[in-house]
C-alpha positions as CSV (number, residue, x, y, z in Angstrom):
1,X,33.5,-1.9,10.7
2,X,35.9,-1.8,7.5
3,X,34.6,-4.6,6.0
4,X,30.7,-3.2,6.3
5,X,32.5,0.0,4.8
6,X,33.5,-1.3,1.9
7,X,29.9,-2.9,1.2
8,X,27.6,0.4,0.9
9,X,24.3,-2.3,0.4
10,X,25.1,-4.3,3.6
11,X,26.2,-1.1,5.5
12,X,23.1,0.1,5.1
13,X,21.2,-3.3,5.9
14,X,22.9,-3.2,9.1
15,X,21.9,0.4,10.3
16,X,18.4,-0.5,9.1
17,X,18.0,-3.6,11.4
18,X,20.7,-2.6,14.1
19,X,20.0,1.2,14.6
20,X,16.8,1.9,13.5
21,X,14.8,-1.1,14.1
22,X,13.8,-1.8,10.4
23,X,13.4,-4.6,7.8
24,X,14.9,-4.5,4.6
25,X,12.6,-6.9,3.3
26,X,11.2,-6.6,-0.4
27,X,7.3,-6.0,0.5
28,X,4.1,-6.8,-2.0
29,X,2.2,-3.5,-1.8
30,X,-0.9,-5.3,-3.1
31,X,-1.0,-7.8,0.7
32,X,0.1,-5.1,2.2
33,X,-3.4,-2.7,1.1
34,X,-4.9,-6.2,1.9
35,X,-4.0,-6.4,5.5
36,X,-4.5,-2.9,6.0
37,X,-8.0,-3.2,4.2
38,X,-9.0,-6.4,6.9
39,X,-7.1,-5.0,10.1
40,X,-9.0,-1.5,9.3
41,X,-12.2,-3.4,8.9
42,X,-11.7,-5.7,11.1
43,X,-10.3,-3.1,14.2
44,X,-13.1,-0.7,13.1
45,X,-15.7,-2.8,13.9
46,X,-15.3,-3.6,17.2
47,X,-16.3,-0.7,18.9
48,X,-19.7,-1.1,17.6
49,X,-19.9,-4.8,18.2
50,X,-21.7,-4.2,21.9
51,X,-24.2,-1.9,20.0
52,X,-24.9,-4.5,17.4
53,X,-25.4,-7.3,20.1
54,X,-27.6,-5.2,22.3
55,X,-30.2,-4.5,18.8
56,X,-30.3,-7.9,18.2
57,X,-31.0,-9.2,21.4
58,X,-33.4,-6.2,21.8
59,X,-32.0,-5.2,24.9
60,X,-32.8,-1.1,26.1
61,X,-30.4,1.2,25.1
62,X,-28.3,2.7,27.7
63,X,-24.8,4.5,28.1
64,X,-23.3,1.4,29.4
65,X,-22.7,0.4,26.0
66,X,-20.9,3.3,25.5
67,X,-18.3,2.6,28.4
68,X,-18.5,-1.1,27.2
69,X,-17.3,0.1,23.4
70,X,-14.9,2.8,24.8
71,X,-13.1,-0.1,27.0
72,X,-13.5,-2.4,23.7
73,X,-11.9,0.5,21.9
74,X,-8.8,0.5,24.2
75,X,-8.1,-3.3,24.5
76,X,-8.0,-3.2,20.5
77,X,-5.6,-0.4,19.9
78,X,-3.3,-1.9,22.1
79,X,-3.4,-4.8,20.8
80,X,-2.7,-3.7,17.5
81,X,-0.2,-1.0,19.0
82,X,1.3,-4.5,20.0
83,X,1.0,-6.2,16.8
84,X,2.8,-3.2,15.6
85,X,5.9,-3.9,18.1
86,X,6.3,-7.1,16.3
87,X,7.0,-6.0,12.9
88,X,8.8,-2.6,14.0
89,X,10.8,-4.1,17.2
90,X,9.4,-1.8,19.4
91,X,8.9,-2.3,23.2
92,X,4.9,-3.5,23.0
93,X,4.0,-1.9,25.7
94,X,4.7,1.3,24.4
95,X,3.8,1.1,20.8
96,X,0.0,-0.4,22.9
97,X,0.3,2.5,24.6
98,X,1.0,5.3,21.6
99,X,-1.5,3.7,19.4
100,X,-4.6,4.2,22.7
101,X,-3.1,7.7,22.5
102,X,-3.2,8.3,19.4
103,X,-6.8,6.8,19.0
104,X,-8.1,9.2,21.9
105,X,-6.4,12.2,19.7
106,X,-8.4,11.0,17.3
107,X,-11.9,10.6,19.0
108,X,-11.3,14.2,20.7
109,X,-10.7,15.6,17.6
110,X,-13.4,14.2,16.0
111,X,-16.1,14.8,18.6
112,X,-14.4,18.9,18.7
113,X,-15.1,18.9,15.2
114,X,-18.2,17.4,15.4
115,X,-19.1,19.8,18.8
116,X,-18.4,22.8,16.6
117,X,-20.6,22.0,13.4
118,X,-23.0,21.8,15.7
119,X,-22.7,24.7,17.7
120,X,-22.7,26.5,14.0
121,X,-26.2,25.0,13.0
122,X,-27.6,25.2,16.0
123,X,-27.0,29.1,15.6
């Protein structure tokens, strides 16, 4: 401990890794807005994938596809909740866990939202 107290820089490397779970790498902000530009893309569209098959294979629209995208929905934010564990060193089922969470915030906000505009024009 007196040795990493002399050394401020590796101190702090230590409680980044050790404590908090983080990397001290030096990170490219252009790859990162990449990846986050692909995983958003590519995460974002597949709730609509069973929508898009059923129109081209012309098959009738019912609410099963709705059920079908909101499972789709779930398996995805986990596993990207779980790809998150990787980089943060966080247990993966939790971090799947938080990230369905956080995503069904997110759609019941969105649909309140969305309930209330149109409670307003409908007045």
């Amino acid at each position: 401990m007196n040795i990493l107290a002399t050394n401020k820089e590796g101190f702090l490397d230590v409680m980044m890794v050790e404590e908090l779970g983080l990397s001290s790498d030096d990170e490219s902000p252009f790859i990162n807005s990449l990846v986050t530009f692909f995983a958003f893309g590519l995460f974002g569209l597949m709730p609509l994938l069973p929508f898009v098959v059923a129109k081209g294979q012309d098959l009738p629209w019912k609410n099963m596809y709705v059920w079908v995208a909101a499972i789709l929905t779930a398996f995805f934010l986990f596993i990207l909740g779980f790809s998150k564990s990787l980089i943060v060193l966080s247990k993966w089922y939790w971090s799947g866990l938080e990230a369905i969470f956080i995503g069904a915030l997110s759609a019941g906000a969105a649909y309140g939202v969305g309930a209330a505009f149109n409670s307003i024009n409908s007045s």
